[in-house]
TIKESE-80598 format. One record per residue (C-alpha): residue in one letter; x, y, z. Coordinates in steps of 0.001 Angstrom, whole numbers, plus 524288, in hexadecimal, padded with zeros to 5 digits. Layout:
BEGIN
AXYZ ...
END
This chain:
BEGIN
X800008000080000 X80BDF80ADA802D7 X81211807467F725 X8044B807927EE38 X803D3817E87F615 X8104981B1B7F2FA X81033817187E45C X803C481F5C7E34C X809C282A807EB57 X8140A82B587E1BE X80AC5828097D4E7 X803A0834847DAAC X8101983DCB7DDD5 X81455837FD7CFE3 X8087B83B867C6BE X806F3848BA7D004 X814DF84E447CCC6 X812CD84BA67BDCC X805A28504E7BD32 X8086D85F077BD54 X80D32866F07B20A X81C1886DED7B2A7 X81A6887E8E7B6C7 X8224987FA67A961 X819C7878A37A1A9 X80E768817A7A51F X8160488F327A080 X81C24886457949F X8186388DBB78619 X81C6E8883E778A7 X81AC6896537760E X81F3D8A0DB78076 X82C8289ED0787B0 X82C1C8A964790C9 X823DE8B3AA79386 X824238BF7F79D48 X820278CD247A0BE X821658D7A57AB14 X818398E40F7AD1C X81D288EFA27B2DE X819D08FDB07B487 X819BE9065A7A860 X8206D912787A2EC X8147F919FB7A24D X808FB91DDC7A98D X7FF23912F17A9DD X808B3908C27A412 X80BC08FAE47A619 X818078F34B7A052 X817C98E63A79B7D X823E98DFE679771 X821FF8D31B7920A X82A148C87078C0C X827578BABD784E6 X82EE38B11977DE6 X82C6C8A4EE77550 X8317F8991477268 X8319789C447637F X82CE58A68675C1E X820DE8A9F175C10 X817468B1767531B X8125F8B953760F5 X8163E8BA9976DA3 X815EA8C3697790E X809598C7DB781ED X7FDCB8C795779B2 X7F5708CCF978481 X7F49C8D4BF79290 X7EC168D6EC79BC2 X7ED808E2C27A4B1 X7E7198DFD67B363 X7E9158E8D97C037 X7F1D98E3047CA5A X7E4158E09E7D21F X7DEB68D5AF7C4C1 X7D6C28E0CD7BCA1 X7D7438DFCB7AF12 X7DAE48ECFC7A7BD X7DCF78E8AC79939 X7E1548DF7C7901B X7ED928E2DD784D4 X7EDF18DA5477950 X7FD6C8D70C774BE X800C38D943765EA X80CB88DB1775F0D X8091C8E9DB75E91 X8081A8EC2476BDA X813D28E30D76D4D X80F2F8DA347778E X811848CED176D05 X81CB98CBB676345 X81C1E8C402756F9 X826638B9F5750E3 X82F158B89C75B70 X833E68B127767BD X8327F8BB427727A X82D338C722774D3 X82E518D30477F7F X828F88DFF178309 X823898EB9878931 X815188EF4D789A6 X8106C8FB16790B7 X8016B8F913794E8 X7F974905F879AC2 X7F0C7902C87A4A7 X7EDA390D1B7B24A X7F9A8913657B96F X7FD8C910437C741 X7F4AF9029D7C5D4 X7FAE18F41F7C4A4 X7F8928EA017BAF4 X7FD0F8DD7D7B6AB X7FBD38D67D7AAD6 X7F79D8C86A7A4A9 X7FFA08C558796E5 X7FD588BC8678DA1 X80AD88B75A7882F X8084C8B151779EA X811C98ABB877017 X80CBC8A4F076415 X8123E89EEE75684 X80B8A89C6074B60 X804C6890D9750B4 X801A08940A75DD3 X806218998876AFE X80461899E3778B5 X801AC8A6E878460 X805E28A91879179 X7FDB48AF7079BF5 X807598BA7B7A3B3 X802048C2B57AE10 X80D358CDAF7B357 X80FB48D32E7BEB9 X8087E8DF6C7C3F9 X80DFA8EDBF7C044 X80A188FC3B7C2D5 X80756905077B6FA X80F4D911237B78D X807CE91C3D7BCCF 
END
C-alpha cells in the first residue's frame, strides 16, 4: 500500500510540473522581438512624451504602435490616436523601428497609456498589448 501512494504521489508531482506552460513561451512572437516605451513629461504646455521602440525578427511590411489610448492616472479614458506612417507611430519595410510622439492632453494632470505593438509581413503578423508608466503633462 506505501509503495502503490508513493508511485501516485510522484505520477501526480510528475504530470503537475509538466502541465504548465514556460513564462517565455507566453511573451514568445514569430513576429515582434522586443518591444518598449517610456512616457514622460513634455516640452510644452499640455504635452506628453512617448518614446517608443520595436524590433522584428525580419522585416516587416509594418511595425511600430498602431494604436494608443490616453487614460488619467485615476482609469478615465481621454482619447484614442490611431498610428500611421504619417504620424510616424508605424514604419514600413524594415526590422525595427523608434520614436518620439508628443500627445496634448490637460496641463498639470497624469496619464498613462495602453499601446498596441504590431509587426506584420505580407502574410500575416502578430500585436503586443503595452501599458506605460504614469507621467505629468507639462503645465
Amino acid at each position: 500500500m506505501k509503495r502503490f501512494i508513493s508511485l501516485a504521489f510522484c505520477l501526480i508531482l510528475m504530470v503537475s510540473l509538466f502541465s504548465f506552460p514556460a513564462k517565455a513561451a507566453t511573451y514568445a512572437s514569430d513576429y515582434l522581438r522586443s518591444y518598449n516605451a517610456s512616457l514622460s513629461t513634455g516640452s510644452r504646455s499640455g504635452q506628453l512624451s512617448l518614446s517608443f521602440s520595436a524590433s522584428a525578427n525580419d522585416s516587416m511590411a509594418s511595425i511600430g504602435v498602431s494604436s494608443i489610448t490616453v487614460y488619467t492616472a485615476e482609469g478615465e479614458y481621454v482619447k484614442a490616436i490611431s498610428g500611421s506612417t504619417s504620424n510616424g507611430l508605424l514604419a514600413s519595410r524594415t526590422y525595427s523601428h523608434n520614436g518620439v510622439y508628443s500627445i496634448s492632453v490637460t496641463p498639470g494632470q497624469e496619464y498613462y497609456l495602453c499601446l498596441t505593438f504590431v509587426a506584420r509581413d505580407s502574410y500575416s503578423g502578430d500585436s503586443k498589448l503595452y501599458t506605460t508608466n504614469t507621467a505629468t503633462a507639462a503645465r
